[in-house]
C-alpha positions in Angstrom: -32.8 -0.1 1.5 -35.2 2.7 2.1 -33.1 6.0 3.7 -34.8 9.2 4.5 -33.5 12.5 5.9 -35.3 14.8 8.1 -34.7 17.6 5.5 -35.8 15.5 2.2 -38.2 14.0 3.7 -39.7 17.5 4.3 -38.5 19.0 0.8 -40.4 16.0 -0.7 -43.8 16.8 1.9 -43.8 20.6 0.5 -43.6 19.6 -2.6 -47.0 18.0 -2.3 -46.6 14.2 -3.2 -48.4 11.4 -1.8 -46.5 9.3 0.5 -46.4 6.6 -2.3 -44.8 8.9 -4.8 -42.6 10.1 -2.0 -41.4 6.2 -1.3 -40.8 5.1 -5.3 -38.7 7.8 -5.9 -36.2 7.0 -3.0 -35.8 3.5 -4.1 -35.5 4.7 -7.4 -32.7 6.9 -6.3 -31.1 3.5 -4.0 -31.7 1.6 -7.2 -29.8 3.8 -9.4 -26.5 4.8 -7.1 -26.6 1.2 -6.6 -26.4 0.7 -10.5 -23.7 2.7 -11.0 -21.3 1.0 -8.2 -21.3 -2.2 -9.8 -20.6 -0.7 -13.0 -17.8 1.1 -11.0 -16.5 -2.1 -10.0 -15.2 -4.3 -12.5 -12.6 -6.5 -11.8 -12.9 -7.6 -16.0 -9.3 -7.9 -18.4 -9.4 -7.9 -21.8 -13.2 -6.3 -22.2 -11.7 -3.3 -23.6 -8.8 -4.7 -25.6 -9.3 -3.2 -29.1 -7.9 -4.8 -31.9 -5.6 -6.6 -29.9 -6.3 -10.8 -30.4 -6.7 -12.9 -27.2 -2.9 -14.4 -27.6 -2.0 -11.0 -28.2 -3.6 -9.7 -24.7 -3.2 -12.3 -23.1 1.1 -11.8 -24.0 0.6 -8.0 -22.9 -0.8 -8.8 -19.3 2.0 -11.8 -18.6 5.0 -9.1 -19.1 2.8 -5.8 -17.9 2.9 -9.0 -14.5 6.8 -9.6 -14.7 7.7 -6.1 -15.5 6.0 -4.8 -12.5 7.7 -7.8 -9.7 10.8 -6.6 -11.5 10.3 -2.5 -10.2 9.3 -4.2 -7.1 12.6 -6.0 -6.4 14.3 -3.0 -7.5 12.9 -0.8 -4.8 13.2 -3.5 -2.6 17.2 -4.0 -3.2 17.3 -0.6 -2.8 15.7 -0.7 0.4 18.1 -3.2 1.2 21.0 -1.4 0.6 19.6 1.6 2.7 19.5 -0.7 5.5 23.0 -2.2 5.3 24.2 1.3 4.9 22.7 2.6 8.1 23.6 -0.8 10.0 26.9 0.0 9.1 26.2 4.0 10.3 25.0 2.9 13.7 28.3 0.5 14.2 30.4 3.7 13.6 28.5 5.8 15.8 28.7 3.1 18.2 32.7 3.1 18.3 32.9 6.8 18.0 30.8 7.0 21.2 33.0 4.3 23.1 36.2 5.8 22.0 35.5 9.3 23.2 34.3 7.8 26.7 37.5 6.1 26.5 39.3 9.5 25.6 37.7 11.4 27.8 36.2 13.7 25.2 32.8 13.8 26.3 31.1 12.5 29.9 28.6 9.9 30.4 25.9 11.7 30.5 26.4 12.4 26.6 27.5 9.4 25.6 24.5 7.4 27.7 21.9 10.4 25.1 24.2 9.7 22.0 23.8 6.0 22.9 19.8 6.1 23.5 19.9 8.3 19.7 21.9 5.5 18.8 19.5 2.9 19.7 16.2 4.4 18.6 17.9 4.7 14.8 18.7 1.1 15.5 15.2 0.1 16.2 13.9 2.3 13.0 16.3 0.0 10.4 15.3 -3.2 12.2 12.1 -2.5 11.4 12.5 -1.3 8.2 14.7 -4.4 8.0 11.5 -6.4 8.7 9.4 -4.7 6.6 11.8 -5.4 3.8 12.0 -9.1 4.2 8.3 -9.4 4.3 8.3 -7.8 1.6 10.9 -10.2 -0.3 8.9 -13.3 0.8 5.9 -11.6 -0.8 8.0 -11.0 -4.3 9.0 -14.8 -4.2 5.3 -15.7 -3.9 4.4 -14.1 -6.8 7.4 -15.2 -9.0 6.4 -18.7 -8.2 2.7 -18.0 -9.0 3.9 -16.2 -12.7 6.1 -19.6 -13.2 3.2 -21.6 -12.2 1.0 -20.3 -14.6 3.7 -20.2 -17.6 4.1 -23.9 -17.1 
């Protein structure tokens, strides 16, 4: 891929090189950035394992995998629990609201914006719910796909 600028093309012009000279060193430049993104991308374990013997790595990498699923489920059961707790918030707010219609403590016109508050925090942990059971189904995948490979 050849690219030239407007402004180093006409650096490269003052500089008085033949259009040749001009061409080779752009590729050479393409060539070279090129060069240094696959070396930037390596998607290699154990290259760079020191002394360590294949077994050995091999041990390290299964429990750096199980170690990680486990932090994962423990952000995700704490998720969960943020979610029951606010279900169990809105159901509160909900009776609160209903008995002080019923009271007579506020109007309808505050209990219909407490209610609409209400709802939009209700949306927010339903979808925070769904997040969080994608997010379980995903955890389960990969517990199956450790076993799979320890067996």
């Amino acid at each position: 891929m050849l690219f030239f600028t407007f402004v180093g093309f006409q650096s490269l012009h003052a500089q008085g090189k033949s259009k040749d000279e001009k061409v080779k060193e752009h590729v050479k430049k393409g060539k070279d950035k090129a060069e240094k993104m696959k070396e930037k991308k390596s998607y290699s374990y154990g290259k760079d394992k020191g002394e360590m013997s294949g077994k050995e790595f091999g041990k390290m990498r299964s429990e750096e995998a199980k170690n990680k699923i486990k932090e994962k489920e423990e952000v995700v059961n704490k998720s969960d629990e943020i979610v029951k707790s606010g279900k169990e918030k809105i159901k509160k707010a909900k009776e609160r609201v209903k008995k002080s219609v019923d009271n007579g403590e506020i109007s309808k016109e505050e209990a219909l914006e407490k209610e609409l508050k209400i709802k939009k925090a209700e949306e927010k942990i339903n979808k925070l719910d769904k997040q969080i059971k994608k997010e379980k189904e995903k955890l389960k995948k990969e517990k199956e796909t450790i076993e799979k490979v320890k067996f």
